[in-house]
PASE-672372 format. One record per residue: chain; x, y, z of N, C-alpha, C in turn; residue number from 1; residue in three letters. Coordinates in steps of 0.1 Angstrom, whole numbers, m for minus. Layout:
<rs>
[r A [X Y Z] [X Y Z] [X Y Z] NUM ALA]
...
</rs>
This chain:
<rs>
[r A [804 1545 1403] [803 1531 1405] [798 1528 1419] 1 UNK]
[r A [788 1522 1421] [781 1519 1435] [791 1508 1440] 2 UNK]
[r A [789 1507 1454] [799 1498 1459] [787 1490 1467] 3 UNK]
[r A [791 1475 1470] [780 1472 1476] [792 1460 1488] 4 UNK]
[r A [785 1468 1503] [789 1462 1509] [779 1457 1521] 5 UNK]
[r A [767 1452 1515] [757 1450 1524] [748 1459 1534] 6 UNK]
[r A [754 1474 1528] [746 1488 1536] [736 1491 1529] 7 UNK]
[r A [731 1486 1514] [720 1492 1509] [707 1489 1512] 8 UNK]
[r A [707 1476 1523] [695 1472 1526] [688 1484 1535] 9 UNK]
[r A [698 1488 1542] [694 1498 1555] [696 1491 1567] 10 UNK]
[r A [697 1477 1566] [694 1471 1578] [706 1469 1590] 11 UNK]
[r A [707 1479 1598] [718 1480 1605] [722 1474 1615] 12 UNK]
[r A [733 1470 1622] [736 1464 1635] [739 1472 1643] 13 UNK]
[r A [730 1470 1657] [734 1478 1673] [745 1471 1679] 14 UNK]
[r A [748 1481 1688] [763 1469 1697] [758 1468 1708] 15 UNK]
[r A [756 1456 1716] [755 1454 1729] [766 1455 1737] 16 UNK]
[r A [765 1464 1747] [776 1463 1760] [769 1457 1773] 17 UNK]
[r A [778 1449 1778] [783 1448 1786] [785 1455 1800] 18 UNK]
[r A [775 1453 1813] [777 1467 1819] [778 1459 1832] 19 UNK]
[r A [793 1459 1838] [792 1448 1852] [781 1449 1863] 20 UNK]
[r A [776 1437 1866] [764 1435 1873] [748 1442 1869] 21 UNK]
[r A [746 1447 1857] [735 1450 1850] [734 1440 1838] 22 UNK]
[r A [720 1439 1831] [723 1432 1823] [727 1443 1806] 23 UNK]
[r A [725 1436 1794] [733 1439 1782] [718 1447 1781] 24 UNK]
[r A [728 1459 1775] [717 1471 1767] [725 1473 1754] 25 UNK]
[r A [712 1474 1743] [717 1477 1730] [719 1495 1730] 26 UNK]
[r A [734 1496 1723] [734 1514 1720] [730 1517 1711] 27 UNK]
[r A [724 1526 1705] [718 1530 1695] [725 1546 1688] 28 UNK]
[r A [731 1548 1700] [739 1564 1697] [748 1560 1688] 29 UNK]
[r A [750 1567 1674] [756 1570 1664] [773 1575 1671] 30 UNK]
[r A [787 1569 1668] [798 1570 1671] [800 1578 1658] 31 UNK]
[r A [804 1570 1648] [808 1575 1634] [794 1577 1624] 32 UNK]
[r A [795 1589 1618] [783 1594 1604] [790 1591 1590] 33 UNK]
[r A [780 1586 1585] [785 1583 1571] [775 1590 1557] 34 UNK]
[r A [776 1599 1554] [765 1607 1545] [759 1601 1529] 35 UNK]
[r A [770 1592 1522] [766 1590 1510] [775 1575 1511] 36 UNK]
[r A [768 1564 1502] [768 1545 1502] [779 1546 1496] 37 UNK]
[r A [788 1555 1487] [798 1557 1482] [806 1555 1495] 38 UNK]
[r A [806 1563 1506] [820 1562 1516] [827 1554 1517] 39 UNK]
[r A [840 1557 1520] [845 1540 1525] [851 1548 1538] 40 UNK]
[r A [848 1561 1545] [854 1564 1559] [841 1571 1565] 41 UNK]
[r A [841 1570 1578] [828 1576 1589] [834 1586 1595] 42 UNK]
[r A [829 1593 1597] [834 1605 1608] [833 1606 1620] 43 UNK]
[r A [841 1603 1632] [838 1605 1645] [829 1614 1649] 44 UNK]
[r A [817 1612 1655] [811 1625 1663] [814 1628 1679] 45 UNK]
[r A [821 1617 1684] [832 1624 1696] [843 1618 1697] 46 UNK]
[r A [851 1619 1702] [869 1612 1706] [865 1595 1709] 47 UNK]
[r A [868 1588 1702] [870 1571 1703] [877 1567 1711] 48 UNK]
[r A [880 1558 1717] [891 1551 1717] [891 1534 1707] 49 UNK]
[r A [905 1530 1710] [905 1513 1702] [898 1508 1706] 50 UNK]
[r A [896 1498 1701] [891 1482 1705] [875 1488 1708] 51 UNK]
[r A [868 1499 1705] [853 1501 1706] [845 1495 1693] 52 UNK]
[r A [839 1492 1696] [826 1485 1688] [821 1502 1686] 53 UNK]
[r A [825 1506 1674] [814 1515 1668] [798 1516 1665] 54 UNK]
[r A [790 1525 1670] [780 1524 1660] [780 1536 1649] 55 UNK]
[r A [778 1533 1636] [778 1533 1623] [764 1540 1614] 56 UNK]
[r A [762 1553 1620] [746 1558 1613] [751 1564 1600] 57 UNK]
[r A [744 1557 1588] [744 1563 1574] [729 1574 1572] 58 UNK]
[r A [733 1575 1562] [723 1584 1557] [705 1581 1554] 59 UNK]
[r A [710 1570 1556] [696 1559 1549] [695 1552 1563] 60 UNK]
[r A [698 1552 1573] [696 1543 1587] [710 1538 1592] 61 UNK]
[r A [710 1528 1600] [722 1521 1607] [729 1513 1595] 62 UNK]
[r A [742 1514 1599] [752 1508 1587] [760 1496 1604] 63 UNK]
[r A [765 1485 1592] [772 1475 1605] [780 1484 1611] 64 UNK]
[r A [782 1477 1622] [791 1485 1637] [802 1478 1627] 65 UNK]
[r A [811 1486 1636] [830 1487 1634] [838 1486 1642] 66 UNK]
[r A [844 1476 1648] [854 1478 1658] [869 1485 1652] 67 UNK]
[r A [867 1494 1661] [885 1508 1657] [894 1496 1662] 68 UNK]
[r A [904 1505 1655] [920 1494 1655] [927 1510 1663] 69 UNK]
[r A [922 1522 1665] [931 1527 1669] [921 1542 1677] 70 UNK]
[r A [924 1550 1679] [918 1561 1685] [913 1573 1673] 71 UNK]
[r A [902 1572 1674] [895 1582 1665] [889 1595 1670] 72 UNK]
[r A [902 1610 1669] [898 1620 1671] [884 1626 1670] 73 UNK]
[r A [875 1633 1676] [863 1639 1673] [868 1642 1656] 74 UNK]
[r A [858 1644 1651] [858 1651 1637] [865 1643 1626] 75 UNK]
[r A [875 1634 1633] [884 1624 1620] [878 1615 1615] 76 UNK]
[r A [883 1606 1606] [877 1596 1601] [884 1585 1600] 77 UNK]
[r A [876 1570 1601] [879 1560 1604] [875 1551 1592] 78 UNK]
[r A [881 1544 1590] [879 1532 1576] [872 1522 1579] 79 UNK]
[r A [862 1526 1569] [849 1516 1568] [851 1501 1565] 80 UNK]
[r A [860 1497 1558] [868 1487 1557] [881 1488 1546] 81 UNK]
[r A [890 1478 1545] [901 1479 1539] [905 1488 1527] 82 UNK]
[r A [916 1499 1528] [917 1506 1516] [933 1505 1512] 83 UNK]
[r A [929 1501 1507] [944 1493 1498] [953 1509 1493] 84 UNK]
[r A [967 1512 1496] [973 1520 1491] [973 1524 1476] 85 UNK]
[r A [968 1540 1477] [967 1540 1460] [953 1549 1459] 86 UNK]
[r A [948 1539 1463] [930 1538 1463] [926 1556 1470] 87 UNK]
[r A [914 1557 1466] [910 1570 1470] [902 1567 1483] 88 UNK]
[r A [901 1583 1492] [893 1583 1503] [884 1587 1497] 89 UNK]
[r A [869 1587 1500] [856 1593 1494] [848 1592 1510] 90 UNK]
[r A [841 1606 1508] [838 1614 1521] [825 1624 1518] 91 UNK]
[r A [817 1617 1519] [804 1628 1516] [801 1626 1502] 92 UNK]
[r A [805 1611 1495] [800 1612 1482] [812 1617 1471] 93 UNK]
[r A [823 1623 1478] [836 1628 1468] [847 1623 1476] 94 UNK]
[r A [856 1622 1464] [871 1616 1467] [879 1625 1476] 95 UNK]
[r A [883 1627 1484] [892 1634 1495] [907 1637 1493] 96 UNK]
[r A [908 1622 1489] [924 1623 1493] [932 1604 1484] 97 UNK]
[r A [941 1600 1484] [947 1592 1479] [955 1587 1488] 98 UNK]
[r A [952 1572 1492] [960 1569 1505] [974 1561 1504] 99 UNK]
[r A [982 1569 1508] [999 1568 1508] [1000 1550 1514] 100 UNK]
[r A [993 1550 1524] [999 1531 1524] [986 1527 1533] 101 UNK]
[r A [985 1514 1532] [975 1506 1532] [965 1508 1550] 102 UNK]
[r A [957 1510 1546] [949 1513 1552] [938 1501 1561] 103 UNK]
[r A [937 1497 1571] [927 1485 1577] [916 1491 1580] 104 UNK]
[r A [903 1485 1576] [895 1484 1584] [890 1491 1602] 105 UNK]
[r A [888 1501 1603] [886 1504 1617] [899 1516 1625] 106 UNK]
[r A [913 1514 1609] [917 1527 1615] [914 1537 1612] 107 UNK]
[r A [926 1547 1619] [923 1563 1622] [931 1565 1604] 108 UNK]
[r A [916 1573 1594] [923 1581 1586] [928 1592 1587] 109 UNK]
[r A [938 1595 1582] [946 1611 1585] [957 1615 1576] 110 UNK]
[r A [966 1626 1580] [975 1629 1572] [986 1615 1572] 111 UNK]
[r A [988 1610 1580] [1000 1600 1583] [996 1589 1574] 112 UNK]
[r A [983 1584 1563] [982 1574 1556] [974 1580 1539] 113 UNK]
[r A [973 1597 1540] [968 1597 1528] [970 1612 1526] 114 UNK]
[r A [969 1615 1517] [976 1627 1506] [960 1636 1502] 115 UNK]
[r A [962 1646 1507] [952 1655 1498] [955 1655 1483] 116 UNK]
[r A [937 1652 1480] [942 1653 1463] [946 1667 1456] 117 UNK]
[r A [943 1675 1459] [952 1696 1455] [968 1689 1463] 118 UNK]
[r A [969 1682 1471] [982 1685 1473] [991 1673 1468] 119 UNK]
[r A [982 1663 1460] [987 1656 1457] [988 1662 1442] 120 UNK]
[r A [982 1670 1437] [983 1673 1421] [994 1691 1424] 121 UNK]
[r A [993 1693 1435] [1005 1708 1438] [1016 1697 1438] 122 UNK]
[r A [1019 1684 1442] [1033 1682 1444] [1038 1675 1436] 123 UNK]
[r A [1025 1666 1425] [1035 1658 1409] [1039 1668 1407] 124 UNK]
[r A [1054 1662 1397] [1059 1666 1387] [1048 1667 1375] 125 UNK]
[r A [1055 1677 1369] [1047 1677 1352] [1050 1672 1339] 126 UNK]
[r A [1041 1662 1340] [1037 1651 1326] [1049 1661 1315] 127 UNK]
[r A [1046 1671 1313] [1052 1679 1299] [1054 1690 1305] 128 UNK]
[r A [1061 1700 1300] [1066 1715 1295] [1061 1722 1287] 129 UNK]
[r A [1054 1731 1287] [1053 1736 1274] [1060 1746 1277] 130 UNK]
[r A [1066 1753 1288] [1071 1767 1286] [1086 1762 1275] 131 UNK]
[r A [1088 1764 1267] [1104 1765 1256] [1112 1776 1261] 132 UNK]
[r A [1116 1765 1269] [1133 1773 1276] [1142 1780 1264] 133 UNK]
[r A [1151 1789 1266] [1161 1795 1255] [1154 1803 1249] 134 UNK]
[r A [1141 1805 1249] [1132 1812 1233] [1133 1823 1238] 135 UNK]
</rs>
């Protein structure tokens, strides 16, 4: 199911900073990668901090900037926008993981909000039995 959140155009947004006593330059360096329109998380390509205005390179060109709600490890991933508890992570085009509680916009995804799917299917209980105890 394609998801459409205004990234299929290609047409992406830079962030301007702010640089005291110089004037504003747009960044064009890629913060978070995003590989397939499916994603709803980006992957840090170095250590974040909050409150940064991301920039956002998909696969197809620039995706909107992101401002983080929290600190994004090199290599982790950050929520492309809201993921409602329940809901799956999808990461390169495939589902990742299943997220234990509600997720915003611009945080840090990780173990502390979502469940590997092997470790979520190693730790249900089983629907049925077929082994017949006593026999």
């Amino acid at each position: 199911m394609p998801l459409s959140h205004g990234w299929e155009s290609g047409q992406g947004v830079g962030v301007t900073h702010q640089v005291k006593g110089l004037r504003q330059m747009k960044s064009t360096t890629p913060d978070l990668l995003v590989l397939d329109n499916a994603d709803n998380v980006g992957t840090a390509l170095r250590a974040l901090a909050p409150d940064v205005v991301a920039v956002v390179a998909g696969a197809h060109g620039p995706l909107p900037a992101l401002t983080l709600r929290a600190p994004i490890p090199f290599g982790h991933k950050a929520a492309l926008w809201a993921i409602p508890q329940g809901e799956l992570v999808v990461k390169h085009g495939h589902p990742i993981g299943r997220v234990t509680a509600d997720i915003a916009a611009g945080e840090h995804v990780h173990v502390h909000n979502v469940i590997s799917l092997s470790r979520e299917t190693d730790t249900r209980p089983p629907e049925s039995s077929t082994i017949n105890e006593g026999a």
